[in-house]
N, C-alpha and C positions, 0 to 999 in steps of 0.2 A: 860566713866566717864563724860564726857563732859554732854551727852544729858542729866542724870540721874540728875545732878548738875544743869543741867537745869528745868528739871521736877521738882525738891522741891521747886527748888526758886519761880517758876512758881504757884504752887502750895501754896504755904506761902503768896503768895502777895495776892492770890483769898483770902487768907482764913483772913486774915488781911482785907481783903476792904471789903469782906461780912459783918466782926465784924463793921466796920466804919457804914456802910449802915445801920444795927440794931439800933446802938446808932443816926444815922438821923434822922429814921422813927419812933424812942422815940420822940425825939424833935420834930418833926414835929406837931405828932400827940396831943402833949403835947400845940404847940403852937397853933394849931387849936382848943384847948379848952379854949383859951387865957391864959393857962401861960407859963413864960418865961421859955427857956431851962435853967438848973443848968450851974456853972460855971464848973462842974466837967465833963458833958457831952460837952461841947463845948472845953476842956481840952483832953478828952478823944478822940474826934472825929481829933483836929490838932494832937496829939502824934499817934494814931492809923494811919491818912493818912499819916503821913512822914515815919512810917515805911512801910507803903502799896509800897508807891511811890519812897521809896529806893530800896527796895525789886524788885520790877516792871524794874528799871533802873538797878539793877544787872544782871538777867536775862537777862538784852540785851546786857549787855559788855562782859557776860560766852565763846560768841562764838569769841569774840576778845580778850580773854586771853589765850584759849588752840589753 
């Protein structure tokens, strides 16, 4: 139960920071044609990483809960 619990979250956190990394490397490339990123991807990008980053920090309390 433990590891399986482990394995999603594990898994969710990847899949969440890959989405974060897409919407950077919009912006990025966005800025390197000189314009500014939208307010909705720099929205997108802290909501996306706090769940990345909660997700990531669950995952590591799983094996100090069971």
């Amino acid at each position: 139960m433990e590891f399986a619990l482990l394995i999603v979250l594990a898994v969710a956190a990847i899949v969440v920071m890959i989405l974060v990394l897409r919407i950077v490397i919009a912006a990025y490339q966005q800025s390197r044609r000189g314009e500014v990123p939208t307010e909705q991807q720099r929205t997108q990008i802290m909501v996306l990483g706090g769940i990345g980053l909660a997700l990531a920090l669950l995952s590591l309390l799983v094996p100090a809960l069971f």
